[in-house]
Biotite code that builds the C-alpha atoms (Angstrom):
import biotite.structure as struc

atoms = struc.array([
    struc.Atom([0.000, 0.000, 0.000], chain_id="A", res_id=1, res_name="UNK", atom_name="CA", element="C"),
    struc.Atom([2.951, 2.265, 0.444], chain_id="A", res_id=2, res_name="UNK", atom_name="CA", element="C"),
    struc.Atom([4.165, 1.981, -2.705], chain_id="A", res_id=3, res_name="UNK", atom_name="CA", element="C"),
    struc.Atom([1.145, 2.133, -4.506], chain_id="A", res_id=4, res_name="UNK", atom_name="CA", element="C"),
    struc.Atom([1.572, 5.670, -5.585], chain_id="A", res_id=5, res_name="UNK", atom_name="CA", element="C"),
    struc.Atom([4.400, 4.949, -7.685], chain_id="A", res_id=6, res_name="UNK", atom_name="CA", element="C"),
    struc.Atom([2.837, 2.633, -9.786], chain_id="A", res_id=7, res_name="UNK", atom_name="CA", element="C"),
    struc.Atom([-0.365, 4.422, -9.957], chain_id="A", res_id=8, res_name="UNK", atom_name="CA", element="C"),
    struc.Atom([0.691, 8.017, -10.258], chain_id="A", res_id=9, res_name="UNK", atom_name="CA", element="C"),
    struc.Atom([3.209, 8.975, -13.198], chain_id="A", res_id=10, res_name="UNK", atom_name="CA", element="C"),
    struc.Atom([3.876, 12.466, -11.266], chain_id="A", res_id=11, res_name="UNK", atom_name="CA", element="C"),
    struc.Atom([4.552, 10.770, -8.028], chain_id="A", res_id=12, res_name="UNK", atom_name="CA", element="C"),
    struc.Atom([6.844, 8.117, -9.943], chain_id="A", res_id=13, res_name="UNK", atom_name="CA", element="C"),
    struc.Atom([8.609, 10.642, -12.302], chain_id="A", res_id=14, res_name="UNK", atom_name="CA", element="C"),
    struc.Atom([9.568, 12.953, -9.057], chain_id="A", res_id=15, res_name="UNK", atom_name="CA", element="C"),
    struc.Atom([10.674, 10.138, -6.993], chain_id="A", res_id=16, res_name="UNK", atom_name="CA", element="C"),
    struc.Atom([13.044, 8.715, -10.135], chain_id="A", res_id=17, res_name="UNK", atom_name="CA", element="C"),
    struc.Atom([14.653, 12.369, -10.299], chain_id="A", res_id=18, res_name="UNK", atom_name="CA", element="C"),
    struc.Atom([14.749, 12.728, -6.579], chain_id="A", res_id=19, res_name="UNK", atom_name="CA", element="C"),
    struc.Atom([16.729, 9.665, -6.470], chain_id="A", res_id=20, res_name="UNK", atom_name="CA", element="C"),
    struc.Atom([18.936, 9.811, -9.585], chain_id="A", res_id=21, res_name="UNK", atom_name="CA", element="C"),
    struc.Atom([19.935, 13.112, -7.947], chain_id="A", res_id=22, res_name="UNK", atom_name="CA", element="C"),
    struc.Atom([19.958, 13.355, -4.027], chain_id="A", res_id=23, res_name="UNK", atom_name="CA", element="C"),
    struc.Atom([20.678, 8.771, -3.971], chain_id="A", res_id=24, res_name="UNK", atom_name="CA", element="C"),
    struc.Atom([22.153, 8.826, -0.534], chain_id="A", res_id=25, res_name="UNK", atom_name="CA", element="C"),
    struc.Atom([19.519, 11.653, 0.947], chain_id="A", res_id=26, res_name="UNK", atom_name="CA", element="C"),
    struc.Atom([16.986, 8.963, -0.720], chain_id="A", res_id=27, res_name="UNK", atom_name="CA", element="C"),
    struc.Atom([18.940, 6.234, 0.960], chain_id="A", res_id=28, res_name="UNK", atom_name="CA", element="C"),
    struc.Atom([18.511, 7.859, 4.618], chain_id="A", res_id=29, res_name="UNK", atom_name="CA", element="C"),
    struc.Atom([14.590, 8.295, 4.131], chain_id="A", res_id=30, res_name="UNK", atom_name="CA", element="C"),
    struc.Atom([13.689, 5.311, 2.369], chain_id="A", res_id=31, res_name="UNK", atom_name="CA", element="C"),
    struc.Atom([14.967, 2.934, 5.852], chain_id="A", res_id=32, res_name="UNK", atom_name="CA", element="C"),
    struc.Atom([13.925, 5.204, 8.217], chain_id="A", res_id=33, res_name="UNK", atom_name="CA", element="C"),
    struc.Atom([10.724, 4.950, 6.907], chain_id="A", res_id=34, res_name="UNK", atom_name="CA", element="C"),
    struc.Atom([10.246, 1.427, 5.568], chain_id="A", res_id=35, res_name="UNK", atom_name="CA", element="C"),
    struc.Atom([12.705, 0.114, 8.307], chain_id="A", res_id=36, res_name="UNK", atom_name="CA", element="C"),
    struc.Atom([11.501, 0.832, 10.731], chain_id="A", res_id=37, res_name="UNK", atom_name="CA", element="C"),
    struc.Atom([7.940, 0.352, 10.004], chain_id="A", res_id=38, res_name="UNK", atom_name="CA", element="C"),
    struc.Atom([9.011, -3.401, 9.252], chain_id="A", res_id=39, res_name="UNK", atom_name="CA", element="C"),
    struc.Atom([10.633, -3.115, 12.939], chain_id="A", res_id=40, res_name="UNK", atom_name="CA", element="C"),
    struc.Atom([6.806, -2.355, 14.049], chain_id="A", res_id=41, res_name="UNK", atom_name="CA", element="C"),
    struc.Atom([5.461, -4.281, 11.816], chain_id="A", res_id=42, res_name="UNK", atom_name="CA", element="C"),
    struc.Atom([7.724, -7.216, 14.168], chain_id="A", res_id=43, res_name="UNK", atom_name="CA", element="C"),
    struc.Atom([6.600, -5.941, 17.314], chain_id="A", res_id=44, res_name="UNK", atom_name="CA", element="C"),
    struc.Atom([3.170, -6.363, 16.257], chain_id="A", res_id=45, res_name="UNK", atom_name="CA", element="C"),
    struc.Atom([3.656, -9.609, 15.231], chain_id="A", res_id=46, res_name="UNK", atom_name="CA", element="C"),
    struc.Atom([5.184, -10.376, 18.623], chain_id="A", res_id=47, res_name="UNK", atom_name="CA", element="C"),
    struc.Atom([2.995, -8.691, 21.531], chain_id="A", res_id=48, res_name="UNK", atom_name="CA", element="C"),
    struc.Atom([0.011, -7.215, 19.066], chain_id="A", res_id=49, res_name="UNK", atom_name="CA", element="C"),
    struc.Atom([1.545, -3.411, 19.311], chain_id="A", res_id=50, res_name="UNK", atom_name="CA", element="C"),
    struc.Atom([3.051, -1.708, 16.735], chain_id="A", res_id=51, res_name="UNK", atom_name="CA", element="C"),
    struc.Atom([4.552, 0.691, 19.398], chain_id="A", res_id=52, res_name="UNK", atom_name="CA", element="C"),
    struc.Atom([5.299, 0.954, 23.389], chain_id="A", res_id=53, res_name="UNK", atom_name="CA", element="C"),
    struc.Atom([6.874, 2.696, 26.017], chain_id="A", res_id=54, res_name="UNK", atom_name="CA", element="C"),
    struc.Atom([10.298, 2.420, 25.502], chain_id="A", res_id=55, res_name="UNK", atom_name="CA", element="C"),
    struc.Atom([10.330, 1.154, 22.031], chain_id="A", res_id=56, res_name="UNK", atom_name="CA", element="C"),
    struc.Atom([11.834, 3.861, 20.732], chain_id="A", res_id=57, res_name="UNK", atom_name="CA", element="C"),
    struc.Atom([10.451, 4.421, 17.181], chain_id="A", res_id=58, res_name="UNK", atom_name="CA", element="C"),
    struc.Atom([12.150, 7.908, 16.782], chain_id="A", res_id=59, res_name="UNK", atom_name="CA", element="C"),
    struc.Atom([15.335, 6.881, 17.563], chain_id="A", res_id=60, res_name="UNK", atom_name="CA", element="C"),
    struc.Atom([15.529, 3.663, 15.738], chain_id="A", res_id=61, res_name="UNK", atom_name="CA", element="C"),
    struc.Atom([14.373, 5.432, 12.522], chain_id="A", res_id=62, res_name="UNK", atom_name="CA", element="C"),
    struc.Atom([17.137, 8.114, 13.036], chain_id="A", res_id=63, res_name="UNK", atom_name="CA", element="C"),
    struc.Atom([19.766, 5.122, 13.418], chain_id="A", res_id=64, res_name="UNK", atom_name="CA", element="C"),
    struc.Atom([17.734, 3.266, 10.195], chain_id="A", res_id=65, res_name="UNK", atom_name="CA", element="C"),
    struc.Atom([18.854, 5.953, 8.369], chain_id="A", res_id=66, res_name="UNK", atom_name="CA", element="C"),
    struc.Atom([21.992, 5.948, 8.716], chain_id="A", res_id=67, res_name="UNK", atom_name="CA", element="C"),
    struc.Atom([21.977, 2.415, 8.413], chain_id="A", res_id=68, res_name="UNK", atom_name="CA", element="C"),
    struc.Atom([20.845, 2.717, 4.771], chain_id="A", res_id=69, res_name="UNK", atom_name="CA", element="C"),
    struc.Atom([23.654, 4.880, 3.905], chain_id="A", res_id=70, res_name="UNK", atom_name="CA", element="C"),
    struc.Atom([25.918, 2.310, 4.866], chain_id="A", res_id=71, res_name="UNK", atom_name="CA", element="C"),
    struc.Atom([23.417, -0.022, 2.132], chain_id="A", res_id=72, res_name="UNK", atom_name="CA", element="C"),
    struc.Atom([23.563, 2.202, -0.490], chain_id="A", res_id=73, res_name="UNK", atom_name="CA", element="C"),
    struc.Atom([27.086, 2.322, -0.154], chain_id="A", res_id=74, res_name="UNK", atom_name="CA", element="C"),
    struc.Atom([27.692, -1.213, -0.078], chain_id="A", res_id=75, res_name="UNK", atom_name="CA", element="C"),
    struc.Atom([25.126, -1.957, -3.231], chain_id="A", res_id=76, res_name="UNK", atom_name="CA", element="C"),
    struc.Atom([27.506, 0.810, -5.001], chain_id="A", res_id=77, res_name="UNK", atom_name="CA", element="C"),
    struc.Atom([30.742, -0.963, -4.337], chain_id="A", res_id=78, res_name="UNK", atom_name="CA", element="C"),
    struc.Atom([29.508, -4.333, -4.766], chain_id="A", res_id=79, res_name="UNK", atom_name="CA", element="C"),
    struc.Atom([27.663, -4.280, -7.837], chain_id="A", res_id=80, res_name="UNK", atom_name="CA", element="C"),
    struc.Atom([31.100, -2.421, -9.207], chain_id="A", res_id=81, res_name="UNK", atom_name="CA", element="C"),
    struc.Atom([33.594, -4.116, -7.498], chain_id="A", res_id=82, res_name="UNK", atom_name="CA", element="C"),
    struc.Atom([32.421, -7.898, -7.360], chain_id="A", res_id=83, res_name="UNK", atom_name="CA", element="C"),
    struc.Atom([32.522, -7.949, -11.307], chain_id="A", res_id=84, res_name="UNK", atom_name="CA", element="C"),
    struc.Atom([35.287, -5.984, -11.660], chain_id="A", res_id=85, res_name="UNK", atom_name="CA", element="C"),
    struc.Atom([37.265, -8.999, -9.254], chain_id="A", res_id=86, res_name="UNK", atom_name="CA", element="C"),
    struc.Atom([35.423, -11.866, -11.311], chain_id="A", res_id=87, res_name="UNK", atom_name="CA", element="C"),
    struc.Atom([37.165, -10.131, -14.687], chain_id="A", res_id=88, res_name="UNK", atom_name="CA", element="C"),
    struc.Atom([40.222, -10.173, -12.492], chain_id="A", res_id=89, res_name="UNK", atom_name="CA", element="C"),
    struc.Atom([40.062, -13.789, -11.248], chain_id="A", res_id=90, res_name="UNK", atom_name="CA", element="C"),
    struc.Atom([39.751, -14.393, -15.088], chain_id="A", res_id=91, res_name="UNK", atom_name="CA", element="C"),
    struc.Atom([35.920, -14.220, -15.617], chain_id="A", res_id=92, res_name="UNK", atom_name="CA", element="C"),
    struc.Atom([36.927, -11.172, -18.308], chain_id="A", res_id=93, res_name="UNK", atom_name="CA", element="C"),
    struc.Atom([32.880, -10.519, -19.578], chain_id="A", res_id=94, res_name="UNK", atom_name="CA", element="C"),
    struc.Atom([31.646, -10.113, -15.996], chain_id="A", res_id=95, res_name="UNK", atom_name="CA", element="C"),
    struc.Atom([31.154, -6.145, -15.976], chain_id="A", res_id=96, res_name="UNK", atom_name="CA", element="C"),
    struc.Atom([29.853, -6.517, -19.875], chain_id="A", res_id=97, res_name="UNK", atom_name="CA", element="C"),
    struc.Atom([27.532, -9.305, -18.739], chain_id="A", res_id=98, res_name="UNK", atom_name="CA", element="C"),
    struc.Atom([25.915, -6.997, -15.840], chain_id="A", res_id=99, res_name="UNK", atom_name="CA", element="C"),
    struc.Atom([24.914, -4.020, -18.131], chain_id="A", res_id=100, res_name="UNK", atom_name="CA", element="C"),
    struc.Atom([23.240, -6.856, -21.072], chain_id="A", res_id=101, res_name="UNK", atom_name="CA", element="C"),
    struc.Atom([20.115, -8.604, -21.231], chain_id="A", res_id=102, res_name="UNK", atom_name="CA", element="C"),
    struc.Atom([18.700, -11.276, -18.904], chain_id="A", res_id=103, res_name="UNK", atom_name="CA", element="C"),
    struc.Atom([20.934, -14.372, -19.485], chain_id="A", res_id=104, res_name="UNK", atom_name="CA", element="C"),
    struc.Atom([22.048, -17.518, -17.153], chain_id="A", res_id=105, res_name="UNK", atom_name="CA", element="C"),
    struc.Atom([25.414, -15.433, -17.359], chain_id="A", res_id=106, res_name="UNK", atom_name="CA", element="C"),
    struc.Atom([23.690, -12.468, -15.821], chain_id="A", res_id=107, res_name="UNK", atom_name="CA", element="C"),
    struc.Atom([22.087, -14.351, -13.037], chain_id="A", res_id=108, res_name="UNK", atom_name="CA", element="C"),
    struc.Atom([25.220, -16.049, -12.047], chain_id="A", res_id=109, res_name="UNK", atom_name="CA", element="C"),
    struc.Atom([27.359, -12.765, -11.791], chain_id="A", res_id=110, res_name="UNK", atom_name="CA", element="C"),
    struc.Atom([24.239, -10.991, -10.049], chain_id="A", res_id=111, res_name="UNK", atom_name="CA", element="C"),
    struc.Atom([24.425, -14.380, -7.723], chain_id="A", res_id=112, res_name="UNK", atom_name="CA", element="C"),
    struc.Atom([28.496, -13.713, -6.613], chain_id="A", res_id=113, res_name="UNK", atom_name="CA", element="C"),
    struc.Atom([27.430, -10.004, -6.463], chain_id="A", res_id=114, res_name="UNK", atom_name="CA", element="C"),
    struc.Atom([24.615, -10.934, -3.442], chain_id="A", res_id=115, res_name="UNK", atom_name="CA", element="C"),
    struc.Atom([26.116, -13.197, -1.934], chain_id="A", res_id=116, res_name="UNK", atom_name="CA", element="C"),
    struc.Atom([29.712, -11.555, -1.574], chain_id="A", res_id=117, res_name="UNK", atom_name="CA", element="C"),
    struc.Atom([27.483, -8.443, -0.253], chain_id="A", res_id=118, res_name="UNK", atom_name="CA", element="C"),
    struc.Atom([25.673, -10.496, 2.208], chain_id="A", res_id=119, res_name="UNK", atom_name="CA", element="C"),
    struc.Atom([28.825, -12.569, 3.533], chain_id="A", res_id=120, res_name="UNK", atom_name="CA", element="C"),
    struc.Atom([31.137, -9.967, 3.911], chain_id="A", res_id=121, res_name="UNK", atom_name="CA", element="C"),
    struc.Atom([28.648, -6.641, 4.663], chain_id="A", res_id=122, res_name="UNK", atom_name="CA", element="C"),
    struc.Atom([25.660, -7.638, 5.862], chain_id="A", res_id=123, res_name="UNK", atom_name="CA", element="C"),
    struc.Atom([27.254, -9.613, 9.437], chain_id="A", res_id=124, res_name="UNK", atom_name="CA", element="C"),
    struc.Atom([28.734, -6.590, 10.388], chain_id="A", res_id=125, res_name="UNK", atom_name="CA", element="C"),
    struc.Atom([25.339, -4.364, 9.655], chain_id="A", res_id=126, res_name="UNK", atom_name="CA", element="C"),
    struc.Atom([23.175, -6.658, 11.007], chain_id="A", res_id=127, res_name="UNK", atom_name="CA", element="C"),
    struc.Atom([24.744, -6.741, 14.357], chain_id="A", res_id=128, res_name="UNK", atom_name="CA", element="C"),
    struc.Atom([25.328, -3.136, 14.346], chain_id="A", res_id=129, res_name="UNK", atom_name="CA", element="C"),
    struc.Atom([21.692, -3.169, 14.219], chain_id="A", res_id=130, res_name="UNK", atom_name="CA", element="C"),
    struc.Atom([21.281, -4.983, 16.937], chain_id="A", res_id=131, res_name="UNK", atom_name="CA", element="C"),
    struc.Atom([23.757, -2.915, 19.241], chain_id="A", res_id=132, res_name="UNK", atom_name="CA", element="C"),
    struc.Atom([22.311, 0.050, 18.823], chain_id="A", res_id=133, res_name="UNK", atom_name="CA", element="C"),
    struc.Atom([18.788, -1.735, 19.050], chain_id="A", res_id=134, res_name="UNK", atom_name="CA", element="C"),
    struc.Atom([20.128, -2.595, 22.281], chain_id="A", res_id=135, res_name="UNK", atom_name="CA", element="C"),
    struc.Atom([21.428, 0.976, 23.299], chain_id="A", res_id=136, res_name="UNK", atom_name="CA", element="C"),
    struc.Atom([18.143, 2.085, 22.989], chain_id="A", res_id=137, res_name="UNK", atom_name="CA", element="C"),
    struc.Atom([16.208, 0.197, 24.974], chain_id="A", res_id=138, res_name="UNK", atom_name="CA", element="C"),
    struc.Atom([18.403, 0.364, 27.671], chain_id="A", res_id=139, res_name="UNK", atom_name="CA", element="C"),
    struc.Atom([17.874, 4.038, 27.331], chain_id="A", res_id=140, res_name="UNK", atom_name="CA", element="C"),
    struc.Atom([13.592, 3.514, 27.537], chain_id="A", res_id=141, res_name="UNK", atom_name="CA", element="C"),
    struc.Atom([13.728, 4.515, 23.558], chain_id="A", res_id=142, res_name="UNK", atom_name="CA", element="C"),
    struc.Atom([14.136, 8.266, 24.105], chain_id="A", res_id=143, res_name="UNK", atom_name="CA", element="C"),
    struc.Atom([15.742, 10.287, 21.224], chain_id="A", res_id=144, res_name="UNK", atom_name="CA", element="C"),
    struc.Atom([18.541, 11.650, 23.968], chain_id="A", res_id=145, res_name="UNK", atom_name="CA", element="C"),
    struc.Atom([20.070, 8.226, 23.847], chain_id="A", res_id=146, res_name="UNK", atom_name="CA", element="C"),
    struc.Atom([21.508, 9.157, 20.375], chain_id="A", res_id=147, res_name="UNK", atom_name="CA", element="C"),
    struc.Atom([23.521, 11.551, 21.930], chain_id="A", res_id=148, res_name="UNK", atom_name="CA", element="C"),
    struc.Atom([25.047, 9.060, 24.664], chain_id="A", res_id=149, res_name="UNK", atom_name="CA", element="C"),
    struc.Atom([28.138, 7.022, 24.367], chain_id="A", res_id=150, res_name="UNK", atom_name="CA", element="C"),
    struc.Atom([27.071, 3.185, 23.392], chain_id="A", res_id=151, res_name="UNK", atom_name="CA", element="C"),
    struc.Atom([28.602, 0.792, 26.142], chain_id="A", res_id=152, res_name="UNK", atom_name="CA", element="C"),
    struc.Atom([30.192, -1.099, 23.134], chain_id="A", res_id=153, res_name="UNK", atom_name="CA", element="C"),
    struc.Atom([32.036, -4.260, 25.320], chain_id="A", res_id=154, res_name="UNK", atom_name="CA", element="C"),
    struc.Atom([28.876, -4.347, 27.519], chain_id="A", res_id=155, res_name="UNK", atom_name="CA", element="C"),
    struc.Atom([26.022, -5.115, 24.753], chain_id="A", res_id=156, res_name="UNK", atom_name="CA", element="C"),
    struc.Atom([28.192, -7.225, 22.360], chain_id="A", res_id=157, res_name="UNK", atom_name="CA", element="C"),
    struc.Atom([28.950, -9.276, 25.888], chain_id="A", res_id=158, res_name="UNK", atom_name="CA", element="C"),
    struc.Atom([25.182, -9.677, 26.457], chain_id="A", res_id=159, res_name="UNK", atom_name="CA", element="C"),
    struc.Atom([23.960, -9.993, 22.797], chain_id="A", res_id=160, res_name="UNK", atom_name="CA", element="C"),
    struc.Atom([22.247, -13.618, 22.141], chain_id="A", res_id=161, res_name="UNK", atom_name="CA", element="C"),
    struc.Atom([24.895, -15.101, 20.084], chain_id="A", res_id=162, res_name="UNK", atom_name="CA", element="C"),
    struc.Atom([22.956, -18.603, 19.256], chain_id="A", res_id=163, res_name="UNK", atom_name="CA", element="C"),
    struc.Atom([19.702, -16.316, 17.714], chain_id="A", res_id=164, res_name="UNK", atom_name="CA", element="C"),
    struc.Atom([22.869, -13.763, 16.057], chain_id="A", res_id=165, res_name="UNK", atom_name="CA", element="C"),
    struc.Atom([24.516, -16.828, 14.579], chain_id="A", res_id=166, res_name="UNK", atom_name="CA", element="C"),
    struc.Atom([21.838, -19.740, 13.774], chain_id="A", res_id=167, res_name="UNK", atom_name="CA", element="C"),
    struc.Atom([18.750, -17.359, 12.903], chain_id="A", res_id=168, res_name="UNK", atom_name="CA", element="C"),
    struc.Atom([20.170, -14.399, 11.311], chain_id="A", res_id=169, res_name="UNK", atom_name="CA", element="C"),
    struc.Atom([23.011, -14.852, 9.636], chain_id="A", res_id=170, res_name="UNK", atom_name="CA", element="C"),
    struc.Atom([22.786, -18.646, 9.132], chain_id="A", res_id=171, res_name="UNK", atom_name="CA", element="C"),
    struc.Atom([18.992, -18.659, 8.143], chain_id="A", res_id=172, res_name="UNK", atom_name="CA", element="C"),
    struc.Atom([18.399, -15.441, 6.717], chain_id="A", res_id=173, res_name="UNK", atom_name="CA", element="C"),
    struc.Atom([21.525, -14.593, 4.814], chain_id="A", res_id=174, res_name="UNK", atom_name="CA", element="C"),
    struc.Atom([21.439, -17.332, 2.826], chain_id="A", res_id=175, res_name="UNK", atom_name="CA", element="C"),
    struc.Atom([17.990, -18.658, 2.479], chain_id="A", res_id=176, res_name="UNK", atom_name="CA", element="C"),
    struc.Atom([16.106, -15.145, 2.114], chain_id="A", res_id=177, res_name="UNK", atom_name="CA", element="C"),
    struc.Atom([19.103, -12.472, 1.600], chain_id="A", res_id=178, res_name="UNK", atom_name="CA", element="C"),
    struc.Atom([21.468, -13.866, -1.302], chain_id="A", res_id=179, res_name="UNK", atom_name="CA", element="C"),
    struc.Atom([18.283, -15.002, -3.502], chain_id="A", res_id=180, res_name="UNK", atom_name="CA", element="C"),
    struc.Atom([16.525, -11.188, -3.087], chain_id="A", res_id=181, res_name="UNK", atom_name="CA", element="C"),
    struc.Atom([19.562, -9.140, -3.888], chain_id="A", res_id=182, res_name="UNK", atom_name="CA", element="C"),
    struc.Atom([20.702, -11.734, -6.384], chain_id="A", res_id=183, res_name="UNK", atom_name="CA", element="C"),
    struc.Atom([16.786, -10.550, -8.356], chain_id="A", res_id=184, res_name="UNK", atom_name="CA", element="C"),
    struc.Atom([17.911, -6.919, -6.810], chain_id="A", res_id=185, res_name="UNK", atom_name="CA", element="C"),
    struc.Atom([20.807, -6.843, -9.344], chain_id="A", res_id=186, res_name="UNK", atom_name="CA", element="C"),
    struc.Atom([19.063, -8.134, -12.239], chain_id="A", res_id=187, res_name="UNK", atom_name="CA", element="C"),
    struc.Atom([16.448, -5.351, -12.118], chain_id="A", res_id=188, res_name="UNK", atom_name="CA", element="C"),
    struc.Atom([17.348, -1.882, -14.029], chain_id="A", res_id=189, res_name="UNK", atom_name="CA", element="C"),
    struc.Atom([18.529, 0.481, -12.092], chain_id="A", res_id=190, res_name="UNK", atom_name="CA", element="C"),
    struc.Atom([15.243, 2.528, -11.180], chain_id="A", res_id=191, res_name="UNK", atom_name="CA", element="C"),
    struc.Atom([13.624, -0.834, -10.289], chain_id="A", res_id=192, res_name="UNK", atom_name="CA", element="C"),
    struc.Atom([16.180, -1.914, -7.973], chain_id="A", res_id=193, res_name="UNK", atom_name="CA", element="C"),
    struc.Atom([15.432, 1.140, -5.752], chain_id="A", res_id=194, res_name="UNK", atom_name="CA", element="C"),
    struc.Atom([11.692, 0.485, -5.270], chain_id="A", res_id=195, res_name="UNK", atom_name="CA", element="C"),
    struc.Atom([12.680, -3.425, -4.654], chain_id="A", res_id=196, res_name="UNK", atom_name="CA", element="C"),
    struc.Atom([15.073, -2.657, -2.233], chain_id="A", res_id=197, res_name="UNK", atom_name="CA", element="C"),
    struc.Atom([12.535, -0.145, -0.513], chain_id="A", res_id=198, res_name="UNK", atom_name="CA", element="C"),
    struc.Atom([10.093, -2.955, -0.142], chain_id="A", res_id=199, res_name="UNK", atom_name="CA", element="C"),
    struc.Atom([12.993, -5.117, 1.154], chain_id="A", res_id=200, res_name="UNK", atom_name="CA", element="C"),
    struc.Atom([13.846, -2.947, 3.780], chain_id="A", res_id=201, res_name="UNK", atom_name="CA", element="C"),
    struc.Atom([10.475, -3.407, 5.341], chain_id="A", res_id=202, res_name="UNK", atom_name="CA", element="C"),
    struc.Atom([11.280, -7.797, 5.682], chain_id="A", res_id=203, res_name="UNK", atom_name="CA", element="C"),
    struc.Atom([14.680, -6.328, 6.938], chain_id="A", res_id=204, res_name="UNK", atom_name="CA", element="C"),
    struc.Atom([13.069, -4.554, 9.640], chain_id="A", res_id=205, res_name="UNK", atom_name="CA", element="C"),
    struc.Atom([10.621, -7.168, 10.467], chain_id="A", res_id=206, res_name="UNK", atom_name="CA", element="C"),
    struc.Atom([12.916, -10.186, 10.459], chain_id="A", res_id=207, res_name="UNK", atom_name="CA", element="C"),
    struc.Atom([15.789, -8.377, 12.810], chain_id="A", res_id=208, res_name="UNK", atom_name="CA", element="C"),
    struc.Atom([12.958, -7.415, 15.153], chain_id="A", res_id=209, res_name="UNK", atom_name="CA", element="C"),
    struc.Atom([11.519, -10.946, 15.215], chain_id="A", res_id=210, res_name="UNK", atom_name="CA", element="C"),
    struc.Atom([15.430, -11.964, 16.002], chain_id="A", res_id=211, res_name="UNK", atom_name="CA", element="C"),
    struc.Atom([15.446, -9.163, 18.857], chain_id="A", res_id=212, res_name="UNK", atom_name="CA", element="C"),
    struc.Atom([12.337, -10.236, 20.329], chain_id="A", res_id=213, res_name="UNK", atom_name="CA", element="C"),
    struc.Atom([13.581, -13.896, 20.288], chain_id="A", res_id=214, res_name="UNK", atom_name="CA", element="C"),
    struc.Atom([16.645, -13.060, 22.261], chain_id="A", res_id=215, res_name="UNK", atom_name="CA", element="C"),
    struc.Atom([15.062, -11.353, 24.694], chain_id="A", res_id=216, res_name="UNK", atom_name="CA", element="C"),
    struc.Atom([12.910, -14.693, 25.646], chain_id="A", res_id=217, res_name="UNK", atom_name="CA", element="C"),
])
């Protein structure tokens, strides 16, 4: 229902292409700290039947969403140039020229190493990012001023729930639901990619809530 308005309204569509093409990292910020963290609430809904509560936080989390998706769009940028130009380099020459052709078994393959070197090598690291600063903020009662404080790094990453970190989100949904949806991410024209992603970042949200919920058990 969000996104309806693109599809249905060539005015809305045309300004948020231009937007984009020209302000991609301003884009980047809103687009998660929307979607994200409405897939966050989305989660907590799920969970207890609330979308929001005291101490929840929904301000802060967008605020820290947002920066989040910088990091994204910066990793989609390097990725989608770099992995192909190191498959030309391991001796996979066509690899960049196969990435800007049509749809071919080629394509999917590179657009396959492209995911899943983003996911294995990014996507740890951002994911339990996440889930310090998801952690920061509770501990804080979810008020905006906690963006402000120092995060008790040692402390959180002591207490974080490494069995949910390890066999639920990275072993579960890196590679069963992460690698296949960027590897049809990078197969989509460039303008497409940024609505897909937009909808991705609301299962983002809602499947490292469900993991934060679980670890709290």
């Amino acid at each position: 229902m969000l996104l309806m308005p693109f599809f249905t309204c060539h005015s809305v569509y045309g300004f948020y292409e231009t937007f984009n093409s020209e302000h991609g990292m301003v884009m980047s910020f809103i687009k998660f700290a929307v979607l994200a963290t409405f897939g966050e609430a989305i989660g907590l809904r799920i969970r207890t039947g609330h979308y929001n509560h005291a101490g929840f936080g929904l301000l802060p989390r967008a605020v820290v969403w947002g920066f989040i998706g910088l990091t994204i769009k910066l990793a989609f940028v390097i990725f989608a140039v770099g992995t192909p130009a190191f498959l030309a380099y391991m001796g996979f020459g066509d690899a960049p020229l196969v990435m800007k052709g049509s749809l071919t078994l080629s394509k999917v393959e590179v657009a396959f190493v492209i995911s899943a070197a983003m996911n294995i090598i990014y996507a740890p690291v951002m994911m339990t990012f996440h889930k310090i600063t998801d952690s920061h903020i509770t501990a804080n009662g979810g008020k905006l001023a906690c963006l402000l404080k120092p995060i008790k790094m040692g402390g959180i990453m002591q207490n974080i729930n490494w069995n949910v970190q390890w066999n639920f989100v990275f072993k579960k949904t890196i590679p069963f639901f992460w690698i296949p949806a960027h590897t049809i991410t990078f197969l989509m024209p460039a303008e497409m990619q940024v609505l897909f992603a937009a909808m991705l970042s609301v299962a983002l949200g809602i499947l490292l809530s469900v993991a934060s919920l679980k670890s709290g058990k």
